[in-house]
Backbone bond lengths (Angstrom), bond angles and torsions (degrees), N, CA, C in turn:
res aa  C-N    CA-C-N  psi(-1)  N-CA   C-N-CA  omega(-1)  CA-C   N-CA-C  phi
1 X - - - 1.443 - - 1.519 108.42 -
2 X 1.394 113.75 148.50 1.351 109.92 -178.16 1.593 84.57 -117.32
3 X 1.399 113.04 177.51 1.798 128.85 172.18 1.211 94.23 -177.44
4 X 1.323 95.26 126.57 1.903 126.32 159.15 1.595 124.51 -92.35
5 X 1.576 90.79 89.27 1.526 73.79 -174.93 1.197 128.13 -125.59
6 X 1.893 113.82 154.07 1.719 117.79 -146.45 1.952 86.92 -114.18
7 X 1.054 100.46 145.17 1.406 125.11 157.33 1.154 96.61 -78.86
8 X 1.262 112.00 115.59 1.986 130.87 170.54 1.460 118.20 -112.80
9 X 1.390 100.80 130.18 1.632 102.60 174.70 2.010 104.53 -71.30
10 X 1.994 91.22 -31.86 1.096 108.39 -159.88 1.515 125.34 -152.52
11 X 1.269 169.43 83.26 1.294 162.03 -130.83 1.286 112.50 -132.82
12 X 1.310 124.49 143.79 1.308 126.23 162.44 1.436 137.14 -128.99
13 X 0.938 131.01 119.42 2.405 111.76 172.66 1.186 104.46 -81.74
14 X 1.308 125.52 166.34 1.187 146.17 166.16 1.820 114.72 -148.24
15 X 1.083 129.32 110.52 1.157 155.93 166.18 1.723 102.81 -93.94
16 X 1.672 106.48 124.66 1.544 107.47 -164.62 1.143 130.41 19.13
17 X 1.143 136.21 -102.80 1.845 144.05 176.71 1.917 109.81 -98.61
18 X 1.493 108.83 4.45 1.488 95.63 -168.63 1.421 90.22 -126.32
19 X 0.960 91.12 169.64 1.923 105.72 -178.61 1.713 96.16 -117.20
20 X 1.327 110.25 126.98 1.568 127.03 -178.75 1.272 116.73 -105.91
21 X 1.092 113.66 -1.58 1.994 120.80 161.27 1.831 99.00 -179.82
22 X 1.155 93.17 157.12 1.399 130.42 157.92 1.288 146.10 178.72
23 X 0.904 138.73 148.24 1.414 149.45 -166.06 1.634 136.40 -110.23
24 X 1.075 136.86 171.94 1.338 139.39 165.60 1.366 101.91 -121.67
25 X 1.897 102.94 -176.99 1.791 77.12 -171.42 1.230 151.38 -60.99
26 X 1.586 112.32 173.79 1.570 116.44 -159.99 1.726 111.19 132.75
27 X 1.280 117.04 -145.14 1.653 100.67 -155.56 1.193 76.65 -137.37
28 X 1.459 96.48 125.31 1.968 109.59 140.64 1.704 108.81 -79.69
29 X 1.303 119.78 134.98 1.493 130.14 -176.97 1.615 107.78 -138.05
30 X 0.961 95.90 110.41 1.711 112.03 -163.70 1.853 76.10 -113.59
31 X 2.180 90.97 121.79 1.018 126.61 -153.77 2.111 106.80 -125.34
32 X 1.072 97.11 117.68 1.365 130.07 -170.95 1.735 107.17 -100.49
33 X 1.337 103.07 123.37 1.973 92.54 -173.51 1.802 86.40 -128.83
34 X 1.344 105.84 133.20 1.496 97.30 162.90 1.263 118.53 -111.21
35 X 1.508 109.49 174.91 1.560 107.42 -158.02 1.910 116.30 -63.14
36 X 1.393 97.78 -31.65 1.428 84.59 170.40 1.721 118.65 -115.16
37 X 1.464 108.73 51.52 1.489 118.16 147.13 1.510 123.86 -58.98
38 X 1.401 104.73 144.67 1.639 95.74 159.84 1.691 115.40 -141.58
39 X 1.026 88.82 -134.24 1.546 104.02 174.24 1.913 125.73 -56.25
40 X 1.430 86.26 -48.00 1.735 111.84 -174.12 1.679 97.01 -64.78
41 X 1.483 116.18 -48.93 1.250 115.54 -177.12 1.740 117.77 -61.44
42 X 1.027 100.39 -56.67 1.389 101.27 166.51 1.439 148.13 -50.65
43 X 1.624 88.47 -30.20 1.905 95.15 153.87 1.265 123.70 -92.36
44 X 1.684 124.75 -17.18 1.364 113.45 177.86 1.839 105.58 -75.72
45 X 1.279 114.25 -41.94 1.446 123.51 169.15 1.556 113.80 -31.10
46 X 1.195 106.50 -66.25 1.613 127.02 179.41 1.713 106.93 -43.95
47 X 1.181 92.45 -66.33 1.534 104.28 -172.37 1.588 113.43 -74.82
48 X 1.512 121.98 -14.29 1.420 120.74 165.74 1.561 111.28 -97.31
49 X 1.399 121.35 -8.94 1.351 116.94 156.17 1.653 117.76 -76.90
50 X 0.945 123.34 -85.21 1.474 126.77 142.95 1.842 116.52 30.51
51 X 1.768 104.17 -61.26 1.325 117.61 -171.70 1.370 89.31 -100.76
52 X 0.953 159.89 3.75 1.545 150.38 178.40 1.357 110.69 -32.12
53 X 1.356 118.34 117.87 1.710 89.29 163.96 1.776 111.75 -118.77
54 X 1.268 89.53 91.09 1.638 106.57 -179.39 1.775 112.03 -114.10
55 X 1.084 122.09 19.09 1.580 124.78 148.83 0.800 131.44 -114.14
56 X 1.315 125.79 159.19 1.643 128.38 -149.09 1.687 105.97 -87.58
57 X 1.377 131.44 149.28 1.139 134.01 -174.64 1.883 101.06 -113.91
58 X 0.911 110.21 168.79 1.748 126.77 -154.08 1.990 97.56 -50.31
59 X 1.481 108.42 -25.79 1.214 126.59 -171.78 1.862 114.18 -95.35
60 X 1.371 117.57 -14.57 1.573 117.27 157.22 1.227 83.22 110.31
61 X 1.454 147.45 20.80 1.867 139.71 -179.52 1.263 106.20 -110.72
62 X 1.131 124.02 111.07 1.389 112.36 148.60 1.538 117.54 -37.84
63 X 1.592 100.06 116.27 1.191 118.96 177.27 1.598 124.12 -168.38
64 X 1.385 116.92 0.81 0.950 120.89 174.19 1.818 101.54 -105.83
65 X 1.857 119.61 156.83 1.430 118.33 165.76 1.119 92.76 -105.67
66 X 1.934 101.60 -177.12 1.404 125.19 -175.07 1.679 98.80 -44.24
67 X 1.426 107.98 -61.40 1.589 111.10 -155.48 1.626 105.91 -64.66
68 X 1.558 111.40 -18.36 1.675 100.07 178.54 1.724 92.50 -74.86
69 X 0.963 150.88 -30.25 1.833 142.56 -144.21 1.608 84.22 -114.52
70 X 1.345 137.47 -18.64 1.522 113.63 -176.30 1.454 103.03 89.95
71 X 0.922 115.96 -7.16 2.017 117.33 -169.12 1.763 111.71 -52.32
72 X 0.834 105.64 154.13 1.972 115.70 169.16 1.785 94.65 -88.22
73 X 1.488 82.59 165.03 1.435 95.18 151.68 1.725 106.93 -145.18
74 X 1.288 87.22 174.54 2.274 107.61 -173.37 1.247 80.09 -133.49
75 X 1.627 110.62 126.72 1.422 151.51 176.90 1.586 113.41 -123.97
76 X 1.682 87.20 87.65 1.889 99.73 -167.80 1.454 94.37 -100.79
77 X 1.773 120.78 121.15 1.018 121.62 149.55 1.725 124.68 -47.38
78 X 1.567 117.14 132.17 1.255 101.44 -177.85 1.789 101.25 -158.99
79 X 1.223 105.36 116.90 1.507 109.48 178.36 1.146 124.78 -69.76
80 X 1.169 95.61 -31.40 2.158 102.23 -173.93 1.074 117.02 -47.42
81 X 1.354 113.66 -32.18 1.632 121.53 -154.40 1.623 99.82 -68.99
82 X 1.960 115.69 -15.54 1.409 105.24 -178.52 1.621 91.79 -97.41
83 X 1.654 125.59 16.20 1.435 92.24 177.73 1.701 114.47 -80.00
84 X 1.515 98.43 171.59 1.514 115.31 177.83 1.219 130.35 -120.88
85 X 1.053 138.32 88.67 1.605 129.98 -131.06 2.115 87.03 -123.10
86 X 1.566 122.69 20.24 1.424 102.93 -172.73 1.573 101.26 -88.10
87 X 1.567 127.72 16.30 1.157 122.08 156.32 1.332 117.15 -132.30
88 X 1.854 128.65 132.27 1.281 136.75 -173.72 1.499 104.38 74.16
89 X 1.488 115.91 -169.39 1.521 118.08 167.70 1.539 114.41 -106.82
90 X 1.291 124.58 0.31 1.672 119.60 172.01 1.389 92.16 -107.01
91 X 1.949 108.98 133.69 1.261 118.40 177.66 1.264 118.23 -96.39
92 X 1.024 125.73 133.23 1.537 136.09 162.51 1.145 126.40 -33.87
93 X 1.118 131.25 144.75 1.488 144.09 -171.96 1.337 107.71 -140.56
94 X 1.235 127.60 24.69 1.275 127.65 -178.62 1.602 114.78 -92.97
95 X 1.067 130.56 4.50 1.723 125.55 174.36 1.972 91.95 -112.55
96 X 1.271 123.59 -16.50 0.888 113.74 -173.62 1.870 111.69 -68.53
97 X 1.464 131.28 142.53 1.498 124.72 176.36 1.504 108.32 -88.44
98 X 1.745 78.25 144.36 1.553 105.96 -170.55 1.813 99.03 -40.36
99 X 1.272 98.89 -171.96 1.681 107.75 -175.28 1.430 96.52 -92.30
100 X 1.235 124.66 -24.32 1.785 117.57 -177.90 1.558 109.17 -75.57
101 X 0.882 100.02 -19.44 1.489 109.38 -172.25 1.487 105.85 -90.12
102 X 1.457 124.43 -68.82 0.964 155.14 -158.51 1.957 114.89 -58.48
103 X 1.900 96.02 -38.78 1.678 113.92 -175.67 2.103 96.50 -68.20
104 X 1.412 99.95 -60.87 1.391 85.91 -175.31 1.519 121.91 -67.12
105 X 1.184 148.24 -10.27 0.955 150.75 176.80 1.800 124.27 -80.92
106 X 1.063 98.82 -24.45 1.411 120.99 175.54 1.552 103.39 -97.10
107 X 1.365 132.77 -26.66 1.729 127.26 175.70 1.682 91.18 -86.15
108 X 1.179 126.70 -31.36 1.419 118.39 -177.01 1.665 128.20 -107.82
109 X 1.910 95.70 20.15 1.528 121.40 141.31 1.500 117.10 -81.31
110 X 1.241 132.52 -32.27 1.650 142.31 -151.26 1.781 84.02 -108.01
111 X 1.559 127.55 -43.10 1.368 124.01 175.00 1.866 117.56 -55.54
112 X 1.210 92.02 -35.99 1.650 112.18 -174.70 1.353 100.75 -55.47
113 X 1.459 112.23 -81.30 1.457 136.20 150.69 1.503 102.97 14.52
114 X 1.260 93.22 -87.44 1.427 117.44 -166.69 1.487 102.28 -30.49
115 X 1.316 104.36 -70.28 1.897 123.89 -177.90 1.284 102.07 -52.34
116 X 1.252 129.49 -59.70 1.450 107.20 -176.72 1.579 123.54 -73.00
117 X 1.566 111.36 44.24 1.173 141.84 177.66 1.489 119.49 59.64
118 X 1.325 130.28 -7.68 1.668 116.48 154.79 1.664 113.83 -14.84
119 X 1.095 96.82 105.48 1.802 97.11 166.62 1.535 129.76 -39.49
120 X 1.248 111.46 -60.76 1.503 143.49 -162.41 1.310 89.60 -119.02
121 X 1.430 140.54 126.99 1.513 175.87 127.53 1.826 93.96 -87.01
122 X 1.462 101.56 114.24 1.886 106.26 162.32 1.499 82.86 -132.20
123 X 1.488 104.47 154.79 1.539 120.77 163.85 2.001 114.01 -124.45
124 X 1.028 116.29 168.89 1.341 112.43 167.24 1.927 110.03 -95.08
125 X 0.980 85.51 167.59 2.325 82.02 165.82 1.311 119.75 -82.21
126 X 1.452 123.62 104.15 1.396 144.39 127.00 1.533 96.98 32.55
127 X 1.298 125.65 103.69 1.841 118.79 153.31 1.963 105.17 69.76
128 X 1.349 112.19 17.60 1.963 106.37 -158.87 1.711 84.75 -114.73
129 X 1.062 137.71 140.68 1.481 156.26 157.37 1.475 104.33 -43.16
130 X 1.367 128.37 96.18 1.167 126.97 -153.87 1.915 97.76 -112.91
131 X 1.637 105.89 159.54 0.883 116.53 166.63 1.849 117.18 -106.40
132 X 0.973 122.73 81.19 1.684 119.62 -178.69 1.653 98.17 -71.45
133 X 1.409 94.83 145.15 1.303 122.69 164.36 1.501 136.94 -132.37
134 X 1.366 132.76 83.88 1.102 118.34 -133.07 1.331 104.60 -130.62
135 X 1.564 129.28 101.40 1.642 124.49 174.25 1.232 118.77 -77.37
136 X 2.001 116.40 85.81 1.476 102.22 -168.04 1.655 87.03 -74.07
137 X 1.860 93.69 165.37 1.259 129.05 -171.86 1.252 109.83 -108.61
138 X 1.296 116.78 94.10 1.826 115.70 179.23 1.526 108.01 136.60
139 X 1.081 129.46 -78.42 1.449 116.02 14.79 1.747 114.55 -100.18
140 X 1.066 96.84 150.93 2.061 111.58 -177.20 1.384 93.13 -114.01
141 X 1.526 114.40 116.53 1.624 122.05 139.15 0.971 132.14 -124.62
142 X 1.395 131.10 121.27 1.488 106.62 -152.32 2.258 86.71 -128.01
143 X 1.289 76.81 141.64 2.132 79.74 -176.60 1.609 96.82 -100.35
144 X 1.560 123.27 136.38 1.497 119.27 152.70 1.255 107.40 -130.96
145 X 1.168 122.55 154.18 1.532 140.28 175.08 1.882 100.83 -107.10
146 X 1.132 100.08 141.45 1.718 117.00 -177.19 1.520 99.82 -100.03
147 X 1.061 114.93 -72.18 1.990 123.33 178.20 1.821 94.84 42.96
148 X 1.206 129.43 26.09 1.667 125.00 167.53 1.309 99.42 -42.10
149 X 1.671 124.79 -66.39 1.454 114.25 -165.07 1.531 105.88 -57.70
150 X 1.020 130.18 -46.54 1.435 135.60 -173.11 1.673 129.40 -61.21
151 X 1.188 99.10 -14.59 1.568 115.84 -161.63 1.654 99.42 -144.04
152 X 1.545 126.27 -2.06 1.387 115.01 -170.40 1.358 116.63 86.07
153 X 1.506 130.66 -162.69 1.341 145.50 -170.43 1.281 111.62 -81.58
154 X 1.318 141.67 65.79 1.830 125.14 171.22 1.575 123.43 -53.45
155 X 1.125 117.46 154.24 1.712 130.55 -161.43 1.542 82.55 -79.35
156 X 1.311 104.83 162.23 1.528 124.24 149.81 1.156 108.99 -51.99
C-alpha cells in the first residue's frame, strides 16, 4: 500500500453536486493498494498512520499523532499513486489492484483507523470521479509504502 499523507486544517470529497465526506482537522491520506497487498498491509498502515506524530506540540515539534489532537481523517481511494510513467508519456497502472481487490481493502483501512481510535473515519466513493479538496497544513506530506507482504514484517 502506498498513502500520501497531508496535514489538514480541513478536507473535503465531492461526488457530482454532494460532498461524500469531510473533515476538520487531521489528515487527508489518499490511499494506493497494490495488487499483491493484503491483510498484513492494511493493519500495519492503519496502525502506523494512526501513531503519526506529525502535529505540532505546545513547543512548535512535531510530536504529537492524529489520536493525541483528536483529528479525523479522509480516506480517498486513489490508484495513481501505483502509476509508472518512467516509460513513454501514458503511465501504467499495472502494479496497481484490480477494483475487487482493491474496494475492500481500502474500506478496511478507514475500519482499522477507526479501531485504533480515530474519532471521525470519512472516505471518498470507491471508482466515482471525485472532487478532493484539501487545505494541507504547513504544509506536511509525508509518503509511506507498506509492501509487508513483499518485503516481510516492517518495525513500527
Amino acid at each position: 500500500m502506498r498513502a500520501v499523507i497531508q496535514r489538514v486544517t480541513r478536507g473535503s470529497v465531492r461526488v457530482g453536486d454532494s460532498i461524500v465526506g469531510a473533515i476538520g482537522p487531521g489528515l487527508v491520506i489518499l490511499l494506493g493498494v497494490h495488487g499483491d497487498d493484503d491483510e498484513r498491509d492494511v493493519a500495519w498502515l492503519a496502525h502506523k498512520v494512526a501513531g503519526l506524530r506529525i502535529f505540532e506540540d505546545d513547543e512548535g515539534k512535531m510530536n504529537r499523532s492524529l489520536l493525541d489532537i483528536g483529528g479525523a481523517a479522509l480516506v480517498v481511494s486513489q490508484f495513481t499513486l501505483y502509476g509508472d510513467a518512467r516509460r513513454g508519456r501514458r503511465p501504467s497502472f499495472a502494479e496497481a489492484a484490480p477494483p475487487d481487490v482493491a474496494e475492500p481493502l481500502v474500506a478496511r483501512f478507514a475500519e482499522l483507523l477507526a479501531a485504533e481510535g480515530v474519532a471521525q473515519v470519512e472516505t471518498g466513493r470507491f471508482q466515482a470521479m471525485m472532487l478532493v479538496e484539501i487545505l494541507n497544513d504547513g504544509p506536511v506530506t509525508i509518503i509511506i509504502d507498506s509492501e509487508v507482504s513483499r518485503r516481510g514484517n516492517l518495525k513500527e
